[in-house]
Structure formats: C-alpha cells, structure tokens
PyMOL Python script that loads the backbone (N, CA, C, O; Angstrom):
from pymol import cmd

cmd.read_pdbstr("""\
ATOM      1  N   UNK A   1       5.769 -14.411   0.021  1.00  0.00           N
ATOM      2  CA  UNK A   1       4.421 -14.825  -0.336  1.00  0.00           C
ATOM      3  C   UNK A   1       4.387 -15.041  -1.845  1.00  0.00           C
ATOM      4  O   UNK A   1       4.844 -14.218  -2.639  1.00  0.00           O
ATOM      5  N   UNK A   2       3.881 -16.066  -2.158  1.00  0.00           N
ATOM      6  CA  UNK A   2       3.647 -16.460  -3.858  1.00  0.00           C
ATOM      7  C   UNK A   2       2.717 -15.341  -4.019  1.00  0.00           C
ATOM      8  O   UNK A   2       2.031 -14.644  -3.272  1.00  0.00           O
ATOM      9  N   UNK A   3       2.999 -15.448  -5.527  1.00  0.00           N
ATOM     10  CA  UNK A   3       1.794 -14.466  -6.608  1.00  0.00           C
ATOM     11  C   UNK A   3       0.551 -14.946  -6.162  1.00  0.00           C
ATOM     12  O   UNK A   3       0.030 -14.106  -5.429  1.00  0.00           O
ATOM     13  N   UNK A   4      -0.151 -15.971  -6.307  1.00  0.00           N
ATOM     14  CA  UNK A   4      -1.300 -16.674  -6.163  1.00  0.00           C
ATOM     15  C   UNK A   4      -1.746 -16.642  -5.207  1.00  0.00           C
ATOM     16  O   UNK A   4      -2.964 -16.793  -5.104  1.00  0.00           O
ATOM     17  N   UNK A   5      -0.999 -16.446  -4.179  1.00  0.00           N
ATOM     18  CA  UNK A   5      -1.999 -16.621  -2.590  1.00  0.00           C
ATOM     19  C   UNK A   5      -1.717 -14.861  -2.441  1.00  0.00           C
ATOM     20  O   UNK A   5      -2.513 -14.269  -1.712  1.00  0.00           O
ATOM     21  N   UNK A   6      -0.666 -14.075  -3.080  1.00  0.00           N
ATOM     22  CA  UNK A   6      -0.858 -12.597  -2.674  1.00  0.00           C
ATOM     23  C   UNK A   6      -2.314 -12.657  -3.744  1.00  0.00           C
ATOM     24  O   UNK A   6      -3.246 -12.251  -3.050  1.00  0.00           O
ATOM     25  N   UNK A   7      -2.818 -13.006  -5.135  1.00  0.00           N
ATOM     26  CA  UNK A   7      -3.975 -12.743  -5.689  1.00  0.00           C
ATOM     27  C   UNK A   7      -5.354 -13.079  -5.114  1.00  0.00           C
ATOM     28  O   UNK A   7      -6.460 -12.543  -5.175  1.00  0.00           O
ATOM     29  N   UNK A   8      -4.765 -14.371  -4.426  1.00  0.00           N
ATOM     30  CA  UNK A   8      -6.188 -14.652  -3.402  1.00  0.00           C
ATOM     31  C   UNK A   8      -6.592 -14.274  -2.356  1.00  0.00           C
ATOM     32  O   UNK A   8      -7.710 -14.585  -1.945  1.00  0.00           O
ATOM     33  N   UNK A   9      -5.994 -13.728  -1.881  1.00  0.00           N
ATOM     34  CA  UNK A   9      -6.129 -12.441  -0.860  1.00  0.00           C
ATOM     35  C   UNK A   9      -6.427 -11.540  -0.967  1.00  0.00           C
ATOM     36  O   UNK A   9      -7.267 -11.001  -0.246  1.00  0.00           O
ATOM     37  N   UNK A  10      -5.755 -10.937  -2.071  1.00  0.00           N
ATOM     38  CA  UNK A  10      -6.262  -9.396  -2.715  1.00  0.00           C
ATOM     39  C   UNK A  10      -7.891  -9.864  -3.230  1.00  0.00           C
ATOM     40  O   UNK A  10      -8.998  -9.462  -2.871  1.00  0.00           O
ATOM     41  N   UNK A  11      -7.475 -10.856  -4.194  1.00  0.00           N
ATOM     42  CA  UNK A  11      -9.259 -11.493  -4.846  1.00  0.00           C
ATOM     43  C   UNK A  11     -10.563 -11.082  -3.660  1.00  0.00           C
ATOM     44  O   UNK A  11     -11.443 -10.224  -3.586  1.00  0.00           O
ATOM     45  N   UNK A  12     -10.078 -12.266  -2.811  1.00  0.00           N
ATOM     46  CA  UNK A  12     -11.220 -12.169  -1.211  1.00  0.00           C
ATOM     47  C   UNK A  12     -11.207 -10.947  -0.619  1.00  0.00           C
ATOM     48  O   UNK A  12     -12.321 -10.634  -0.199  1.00  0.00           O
ATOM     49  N   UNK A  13     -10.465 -10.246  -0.456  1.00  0.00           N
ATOM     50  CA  UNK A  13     -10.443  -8.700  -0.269  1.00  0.00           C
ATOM     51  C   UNK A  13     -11.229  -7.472  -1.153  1.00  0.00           C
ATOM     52  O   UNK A  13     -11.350  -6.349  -0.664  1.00  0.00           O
ATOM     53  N   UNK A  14     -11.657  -7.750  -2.272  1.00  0.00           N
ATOM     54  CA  UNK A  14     -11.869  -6.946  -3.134  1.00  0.00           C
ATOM     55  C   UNK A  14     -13.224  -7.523  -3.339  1.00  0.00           C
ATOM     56  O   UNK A  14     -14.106  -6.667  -3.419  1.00  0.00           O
ATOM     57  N   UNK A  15     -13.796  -9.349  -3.495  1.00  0.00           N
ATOM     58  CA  UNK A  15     -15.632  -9.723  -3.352  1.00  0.00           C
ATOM     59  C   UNK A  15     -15.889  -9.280  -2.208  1.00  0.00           C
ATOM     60  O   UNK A  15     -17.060  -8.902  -2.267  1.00  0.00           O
ATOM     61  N   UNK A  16     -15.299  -9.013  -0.713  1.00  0.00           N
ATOM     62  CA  UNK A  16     -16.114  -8.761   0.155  1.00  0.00           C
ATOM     63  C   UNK A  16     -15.980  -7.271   0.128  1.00  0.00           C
ATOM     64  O   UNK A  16     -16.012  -6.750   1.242  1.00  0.00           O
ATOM     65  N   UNK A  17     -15.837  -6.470  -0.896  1.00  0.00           N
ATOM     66  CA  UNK A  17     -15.632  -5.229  -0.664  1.00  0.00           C
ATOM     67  C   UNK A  17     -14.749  -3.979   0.181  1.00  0.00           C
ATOM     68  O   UNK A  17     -14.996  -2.780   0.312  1.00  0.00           O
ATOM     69  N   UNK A  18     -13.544  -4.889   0.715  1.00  0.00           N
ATOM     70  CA  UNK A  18     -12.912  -4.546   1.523  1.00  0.00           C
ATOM     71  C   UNK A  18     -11.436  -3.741   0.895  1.00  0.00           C
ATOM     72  O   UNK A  18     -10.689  -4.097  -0.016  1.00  0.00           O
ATOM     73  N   UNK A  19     -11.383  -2.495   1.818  1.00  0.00           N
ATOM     74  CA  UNK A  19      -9.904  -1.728   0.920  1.00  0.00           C
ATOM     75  C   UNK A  19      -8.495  -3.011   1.621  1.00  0.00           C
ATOM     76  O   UNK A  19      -8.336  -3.678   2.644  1.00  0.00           O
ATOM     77  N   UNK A  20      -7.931  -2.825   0.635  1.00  0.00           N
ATOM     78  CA  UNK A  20      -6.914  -3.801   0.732  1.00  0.00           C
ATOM     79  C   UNK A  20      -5.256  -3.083   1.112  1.00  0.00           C
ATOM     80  O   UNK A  20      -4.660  -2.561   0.170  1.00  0.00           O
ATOM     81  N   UNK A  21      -4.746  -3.093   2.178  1.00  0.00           N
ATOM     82  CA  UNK A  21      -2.983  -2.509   2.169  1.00  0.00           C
ATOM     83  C   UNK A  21      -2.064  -3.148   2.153  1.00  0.00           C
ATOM     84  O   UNK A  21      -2.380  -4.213   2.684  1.00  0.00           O
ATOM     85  N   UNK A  22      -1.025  -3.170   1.848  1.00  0.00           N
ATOM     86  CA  UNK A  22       0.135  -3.970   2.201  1.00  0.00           C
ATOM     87  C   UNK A  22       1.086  -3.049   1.992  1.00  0.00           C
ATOM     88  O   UNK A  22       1.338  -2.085   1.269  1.00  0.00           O
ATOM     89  N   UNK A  23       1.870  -4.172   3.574  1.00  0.00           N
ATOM     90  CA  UNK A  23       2.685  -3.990   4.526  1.00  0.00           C
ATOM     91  C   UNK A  23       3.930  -4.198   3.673  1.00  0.00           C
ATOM     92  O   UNK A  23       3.979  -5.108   2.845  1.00  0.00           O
ATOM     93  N   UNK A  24       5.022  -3.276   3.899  1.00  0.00           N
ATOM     94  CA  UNK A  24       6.415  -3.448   4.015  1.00  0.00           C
ATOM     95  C   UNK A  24       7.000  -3.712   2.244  1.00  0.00           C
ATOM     96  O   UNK A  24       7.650  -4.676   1.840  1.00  0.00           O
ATOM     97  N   UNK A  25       6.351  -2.113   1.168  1.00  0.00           N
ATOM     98  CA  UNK A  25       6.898  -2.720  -0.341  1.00  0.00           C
ATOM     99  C   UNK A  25       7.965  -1.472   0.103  1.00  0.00           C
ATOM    100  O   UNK A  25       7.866  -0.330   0.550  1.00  0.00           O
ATOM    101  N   UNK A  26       9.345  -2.667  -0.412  1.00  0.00           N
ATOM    102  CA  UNK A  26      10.533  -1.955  -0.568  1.00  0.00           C
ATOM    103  C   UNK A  26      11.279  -2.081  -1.887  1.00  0.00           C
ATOM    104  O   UNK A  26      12.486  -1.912  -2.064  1.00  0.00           O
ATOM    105  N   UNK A  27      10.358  -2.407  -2.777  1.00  0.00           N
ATOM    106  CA  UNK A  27      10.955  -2.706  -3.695  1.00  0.00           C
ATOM    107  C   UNK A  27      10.237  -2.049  -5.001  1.00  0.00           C
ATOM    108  O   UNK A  27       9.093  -1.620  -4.850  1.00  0.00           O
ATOM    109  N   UNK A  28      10.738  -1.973  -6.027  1.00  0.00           N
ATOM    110  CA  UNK A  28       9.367  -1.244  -7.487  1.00  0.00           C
ATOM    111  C   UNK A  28       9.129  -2.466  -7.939  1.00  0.00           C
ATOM    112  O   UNK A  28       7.993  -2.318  -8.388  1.00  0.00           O
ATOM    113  N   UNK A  29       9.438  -3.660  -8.146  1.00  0.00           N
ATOM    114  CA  UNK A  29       8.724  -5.033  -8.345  1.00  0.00           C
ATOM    115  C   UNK A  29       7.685  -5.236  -7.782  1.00  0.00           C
ATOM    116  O   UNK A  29       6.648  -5.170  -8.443  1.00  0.00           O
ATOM    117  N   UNK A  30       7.639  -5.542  -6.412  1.00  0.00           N
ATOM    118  CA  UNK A  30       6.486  -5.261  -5.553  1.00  0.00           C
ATOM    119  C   UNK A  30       5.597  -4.499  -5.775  1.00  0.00           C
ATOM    120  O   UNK A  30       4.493  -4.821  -6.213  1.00  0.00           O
ATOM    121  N   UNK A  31       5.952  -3.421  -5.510  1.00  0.00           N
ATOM    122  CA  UNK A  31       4.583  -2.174  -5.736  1.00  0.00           C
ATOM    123  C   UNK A  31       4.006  -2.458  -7.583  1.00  0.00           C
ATOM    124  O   UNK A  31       2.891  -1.986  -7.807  1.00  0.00           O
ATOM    125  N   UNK A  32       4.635  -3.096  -8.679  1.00  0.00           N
ATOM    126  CA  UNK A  32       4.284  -3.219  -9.743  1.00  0.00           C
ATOM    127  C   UNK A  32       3.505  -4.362  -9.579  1.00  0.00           C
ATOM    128  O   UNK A  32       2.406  -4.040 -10.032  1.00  0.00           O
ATOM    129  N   UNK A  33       3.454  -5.416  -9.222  1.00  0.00           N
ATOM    130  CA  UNK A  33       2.898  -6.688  -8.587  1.00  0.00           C
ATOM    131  C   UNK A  33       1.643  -6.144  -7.923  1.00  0.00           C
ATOM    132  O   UNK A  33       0.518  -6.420  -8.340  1.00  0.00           O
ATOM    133  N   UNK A  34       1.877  -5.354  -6.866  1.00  0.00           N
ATOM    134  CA  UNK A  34       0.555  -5.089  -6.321  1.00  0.00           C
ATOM    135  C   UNK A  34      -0.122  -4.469  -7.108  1.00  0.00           C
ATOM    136  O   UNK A  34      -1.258  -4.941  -7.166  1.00  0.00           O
ATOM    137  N   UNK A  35       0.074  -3.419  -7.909  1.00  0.00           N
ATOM    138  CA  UNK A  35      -0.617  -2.637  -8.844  1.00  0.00           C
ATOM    139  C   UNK A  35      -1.460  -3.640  -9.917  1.00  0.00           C
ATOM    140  O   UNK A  35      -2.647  -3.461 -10.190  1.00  0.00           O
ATOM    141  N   UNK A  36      -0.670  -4.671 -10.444  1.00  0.00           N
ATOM    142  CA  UNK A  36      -1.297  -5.151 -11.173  1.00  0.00           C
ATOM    143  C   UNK A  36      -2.387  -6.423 -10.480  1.00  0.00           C
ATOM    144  O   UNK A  36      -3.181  -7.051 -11.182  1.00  0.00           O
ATOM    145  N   UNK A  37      -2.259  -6.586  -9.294  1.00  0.00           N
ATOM    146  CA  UNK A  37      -2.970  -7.517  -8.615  1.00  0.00           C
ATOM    147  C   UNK A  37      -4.326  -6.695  -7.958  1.00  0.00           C
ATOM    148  O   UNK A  37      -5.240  -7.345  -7.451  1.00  0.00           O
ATOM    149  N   UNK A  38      -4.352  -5.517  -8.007  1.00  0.00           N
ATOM    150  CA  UNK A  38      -5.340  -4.509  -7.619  1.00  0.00           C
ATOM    151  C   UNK A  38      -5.088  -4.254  -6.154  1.00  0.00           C
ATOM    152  O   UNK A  38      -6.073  -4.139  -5.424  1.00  0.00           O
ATOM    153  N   UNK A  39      -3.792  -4.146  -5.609  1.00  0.00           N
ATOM    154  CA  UNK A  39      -4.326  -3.840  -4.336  1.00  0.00           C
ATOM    155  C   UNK A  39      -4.391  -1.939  -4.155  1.00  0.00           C
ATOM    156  O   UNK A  39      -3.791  -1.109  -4.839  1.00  0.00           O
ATOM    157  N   UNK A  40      -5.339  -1.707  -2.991  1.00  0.00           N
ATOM    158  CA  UNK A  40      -5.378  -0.342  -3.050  1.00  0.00           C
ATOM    159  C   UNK A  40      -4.539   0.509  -2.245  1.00  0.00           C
ATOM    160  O   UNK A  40      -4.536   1.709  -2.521  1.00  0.00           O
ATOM    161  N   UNK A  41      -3.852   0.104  -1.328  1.00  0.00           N
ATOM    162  CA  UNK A  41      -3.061   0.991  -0.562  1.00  0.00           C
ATOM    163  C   UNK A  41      -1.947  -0.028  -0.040  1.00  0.00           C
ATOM    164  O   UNK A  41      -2.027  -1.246  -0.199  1.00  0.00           O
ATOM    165  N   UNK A  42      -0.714   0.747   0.717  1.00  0.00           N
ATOM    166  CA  UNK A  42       0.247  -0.048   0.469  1.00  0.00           C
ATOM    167  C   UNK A  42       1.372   1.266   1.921  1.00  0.00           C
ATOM    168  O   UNK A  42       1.222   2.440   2.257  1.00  0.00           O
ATOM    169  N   UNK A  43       2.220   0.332   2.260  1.00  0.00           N
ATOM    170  CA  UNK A  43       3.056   1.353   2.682  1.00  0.00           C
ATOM    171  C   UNK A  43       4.585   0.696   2.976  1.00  0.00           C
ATOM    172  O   UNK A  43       4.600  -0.526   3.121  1.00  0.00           O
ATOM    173  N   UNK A  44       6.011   1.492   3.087  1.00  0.00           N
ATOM    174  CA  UNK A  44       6.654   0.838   3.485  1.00  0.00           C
ATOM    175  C   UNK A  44       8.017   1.729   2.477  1.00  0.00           C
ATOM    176  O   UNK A  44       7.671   2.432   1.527  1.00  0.00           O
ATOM    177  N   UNK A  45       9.357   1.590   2.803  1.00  0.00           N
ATOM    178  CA  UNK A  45       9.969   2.499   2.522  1.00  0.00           C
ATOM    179  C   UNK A  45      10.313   2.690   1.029  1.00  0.00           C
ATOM    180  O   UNK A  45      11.326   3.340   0.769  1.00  0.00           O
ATOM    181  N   UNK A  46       9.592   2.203   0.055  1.00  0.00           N
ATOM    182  CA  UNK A  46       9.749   2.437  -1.428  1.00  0.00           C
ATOM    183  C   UNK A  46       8.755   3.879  -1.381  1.00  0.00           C
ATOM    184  O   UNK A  46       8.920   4.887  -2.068  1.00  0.00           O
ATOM    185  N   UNK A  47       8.116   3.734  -0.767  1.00  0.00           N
ATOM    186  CA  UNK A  47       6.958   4.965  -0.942  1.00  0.00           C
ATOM    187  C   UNK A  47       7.069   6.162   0.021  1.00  0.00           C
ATOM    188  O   UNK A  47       7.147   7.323  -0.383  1.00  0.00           O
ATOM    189  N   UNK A  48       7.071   5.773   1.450  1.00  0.00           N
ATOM    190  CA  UNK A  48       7.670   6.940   2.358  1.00  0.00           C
ATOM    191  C   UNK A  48       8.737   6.371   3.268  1.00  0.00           C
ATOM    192  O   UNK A  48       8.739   5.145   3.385  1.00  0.00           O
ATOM    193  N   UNK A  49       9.658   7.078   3.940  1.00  0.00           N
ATOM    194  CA  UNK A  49      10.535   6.479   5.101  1.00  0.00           C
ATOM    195  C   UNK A  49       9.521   6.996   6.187  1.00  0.00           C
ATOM    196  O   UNK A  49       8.416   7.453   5.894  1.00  0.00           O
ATOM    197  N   UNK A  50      10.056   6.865   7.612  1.00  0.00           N
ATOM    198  CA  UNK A  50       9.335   6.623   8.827  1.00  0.00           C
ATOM    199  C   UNK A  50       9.339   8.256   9.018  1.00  0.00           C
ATOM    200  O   UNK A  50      10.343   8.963   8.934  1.00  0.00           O
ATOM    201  N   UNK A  51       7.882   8.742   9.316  1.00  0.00           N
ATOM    202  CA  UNK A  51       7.865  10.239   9.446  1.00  0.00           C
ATOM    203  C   UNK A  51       7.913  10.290  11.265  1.00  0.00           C
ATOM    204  O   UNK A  51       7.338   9.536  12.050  1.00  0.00           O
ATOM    205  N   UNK A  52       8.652  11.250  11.502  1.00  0.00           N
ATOM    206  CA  UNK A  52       8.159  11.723  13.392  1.00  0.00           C
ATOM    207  C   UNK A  52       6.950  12.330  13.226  1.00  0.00           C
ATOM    208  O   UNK A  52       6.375  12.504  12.151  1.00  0.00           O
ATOM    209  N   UNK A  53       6.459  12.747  14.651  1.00  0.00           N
ATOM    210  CA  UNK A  53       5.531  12.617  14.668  1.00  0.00           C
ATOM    211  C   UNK A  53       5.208  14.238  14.150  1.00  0.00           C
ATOM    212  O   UNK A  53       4.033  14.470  13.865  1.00  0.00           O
ATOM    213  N   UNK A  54       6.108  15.257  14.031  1.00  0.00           N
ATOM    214  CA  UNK A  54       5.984  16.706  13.472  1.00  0.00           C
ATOM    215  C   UNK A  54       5.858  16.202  12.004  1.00  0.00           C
ATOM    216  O   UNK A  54       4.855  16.449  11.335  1.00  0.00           O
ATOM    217  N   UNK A  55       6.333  15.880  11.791  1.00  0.00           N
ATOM    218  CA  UNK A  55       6.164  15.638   9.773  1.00  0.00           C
ATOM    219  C   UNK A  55       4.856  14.621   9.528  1.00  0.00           C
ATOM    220  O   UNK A  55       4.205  14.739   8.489  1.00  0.00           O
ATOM    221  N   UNK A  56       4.512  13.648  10.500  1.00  0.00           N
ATOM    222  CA  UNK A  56       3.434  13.076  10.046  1.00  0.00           C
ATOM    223  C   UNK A  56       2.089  14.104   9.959  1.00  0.00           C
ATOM    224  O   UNK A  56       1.174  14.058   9.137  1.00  0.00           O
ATOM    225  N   UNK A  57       2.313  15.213  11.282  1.00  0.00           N
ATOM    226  CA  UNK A  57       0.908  16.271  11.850  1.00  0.00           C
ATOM    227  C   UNK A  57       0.868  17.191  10.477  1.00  0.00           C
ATOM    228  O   UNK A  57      -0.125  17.807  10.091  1.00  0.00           O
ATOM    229  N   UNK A  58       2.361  17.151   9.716  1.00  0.00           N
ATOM    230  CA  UNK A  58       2.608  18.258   8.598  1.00  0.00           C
ATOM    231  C   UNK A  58       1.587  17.736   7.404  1.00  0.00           C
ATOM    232  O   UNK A  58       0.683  18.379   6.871  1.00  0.00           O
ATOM    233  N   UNK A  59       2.046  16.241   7.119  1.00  0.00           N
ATOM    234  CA  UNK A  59       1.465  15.973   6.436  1.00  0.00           C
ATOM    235  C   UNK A  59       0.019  15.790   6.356  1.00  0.00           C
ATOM    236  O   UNK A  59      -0.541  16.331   5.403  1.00  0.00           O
ATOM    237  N   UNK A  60      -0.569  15.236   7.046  1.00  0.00           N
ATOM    238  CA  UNK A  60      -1.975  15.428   7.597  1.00  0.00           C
ATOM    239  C   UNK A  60      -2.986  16.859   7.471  1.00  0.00           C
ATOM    240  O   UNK A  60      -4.161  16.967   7.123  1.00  0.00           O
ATOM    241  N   UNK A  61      -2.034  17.823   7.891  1.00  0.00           N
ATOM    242  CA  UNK A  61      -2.151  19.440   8.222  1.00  0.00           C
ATOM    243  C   UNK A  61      -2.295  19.931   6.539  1.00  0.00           C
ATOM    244  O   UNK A  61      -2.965  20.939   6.313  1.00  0.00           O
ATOM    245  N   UNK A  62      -1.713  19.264   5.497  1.00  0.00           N
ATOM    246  CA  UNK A  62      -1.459  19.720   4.317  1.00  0.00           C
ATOM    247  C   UNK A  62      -2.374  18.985   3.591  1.00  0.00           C
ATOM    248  O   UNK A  62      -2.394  19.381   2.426  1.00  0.00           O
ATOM    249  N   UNK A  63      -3.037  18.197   3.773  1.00  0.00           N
ATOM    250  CA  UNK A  63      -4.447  17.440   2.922  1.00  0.00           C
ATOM    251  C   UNK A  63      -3.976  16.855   2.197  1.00  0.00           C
ATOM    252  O   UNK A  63      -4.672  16.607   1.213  1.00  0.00           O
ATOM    253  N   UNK A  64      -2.907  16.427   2.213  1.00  0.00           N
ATOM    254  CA  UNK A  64      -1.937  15.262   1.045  1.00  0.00           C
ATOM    255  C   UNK A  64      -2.601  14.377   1.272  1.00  0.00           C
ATOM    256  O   UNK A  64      -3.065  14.341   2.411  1.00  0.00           O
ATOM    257  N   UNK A  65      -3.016  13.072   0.153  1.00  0.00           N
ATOM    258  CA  UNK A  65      -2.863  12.119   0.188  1.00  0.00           C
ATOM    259  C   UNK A  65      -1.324  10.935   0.901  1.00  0.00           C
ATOM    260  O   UNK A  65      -0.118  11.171   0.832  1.00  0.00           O
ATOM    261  N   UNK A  66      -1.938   9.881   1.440  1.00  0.00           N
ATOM    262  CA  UNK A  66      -1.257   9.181   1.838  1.00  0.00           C
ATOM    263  C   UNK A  66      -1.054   7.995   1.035  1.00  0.00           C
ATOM    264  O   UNK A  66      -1.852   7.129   0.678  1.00  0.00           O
ATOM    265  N   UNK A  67       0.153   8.136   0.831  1.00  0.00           N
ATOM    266  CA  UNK A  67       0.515   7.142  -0.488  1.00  0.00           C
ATOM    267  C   UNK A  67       0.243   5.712  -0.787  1.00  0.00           C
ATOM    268  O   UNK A  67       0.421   4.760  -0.027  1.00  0.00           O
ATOM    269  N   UNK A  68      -0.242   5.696  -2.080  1.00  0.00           N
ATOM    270  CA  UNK A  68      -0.722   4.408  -2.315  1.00  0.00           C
ATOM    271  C   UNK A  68      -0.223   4.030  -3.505  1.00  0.00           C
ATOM    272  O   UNK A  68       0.268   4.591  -4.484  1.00  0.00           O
ATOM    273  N   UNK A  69      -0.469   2.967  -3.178  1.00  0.00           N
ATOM    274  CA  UNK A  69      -0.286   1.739  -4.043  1.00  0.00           C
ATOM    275  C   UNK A  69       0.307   2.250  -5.541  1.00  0.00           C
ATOM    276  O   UNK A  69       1.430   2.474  -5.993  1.00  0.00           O
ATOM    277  N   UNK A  70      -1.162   2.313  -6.091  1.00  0.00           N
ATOM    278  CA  UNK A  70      -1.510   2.517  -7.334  1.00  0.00           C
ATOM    279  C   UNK A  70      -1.209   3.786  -7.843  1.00  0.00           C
ATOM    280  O   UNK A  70      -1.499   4.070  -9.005  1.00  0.00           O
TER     281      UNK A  70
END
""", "prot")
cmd.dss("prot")
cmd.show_as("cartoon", "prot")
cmd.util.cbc("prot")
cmd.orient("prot")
C-alpha cells in the first residue's frame, strides 16, 4: 500500500472519528510510518507473536494493555 492511500485511510478514519488498526506490521519502518500517519492500534509479529489461548486469558487476566501502535 502507498503512503498516500495508507494516509487517506487513516485521514477518513480519524474525520469520522473512528479508532483505526492495522493488520500484519512486521517491520519497525512500518510501525514508524503508522505512528507518524496517526494510526491508533496495530498488530502483527513486530509487536506480539501468536499467543494460545492460555497466554492470551493471561494476558487479559493481567490488565495489560494490548499493544499498539503508538
């Protein structure tokens, strides 16, 4: 996806007031890109690998935040 249509998306996402995620950053370019494009949440294996379903209940169970973006 170009810069410009990921900004116009995020853009239209953010006038209609809507939280914004994206799918699949595996990279720290990416997640720096999104950061600076404002998006708010984000997921994908730069940030967590794939939890089972005991480590997801852990995490949940522990009031952690779920990682974002920014």
């Amino acid at each position: 996806m170009t810069d410009g249509l990921l900004a116009g998306i995020l853009g239209l996402g953010a006038r209609l007031g809507l939280i914004t995620v994206a799918e699949g950053i595996e990279r720290p370019d990416q997640r720096a890109l999104l950061v600076e494009l404002g998006c708010d949440l984000g997921q994908g294996y730069l940030l967590s690998r794939p939890l089972d379903a005991a480590a997801a209940g852990e995490l949940l169970a522990a009031e952690r935040s779920l990682p974002r973006v920014a």
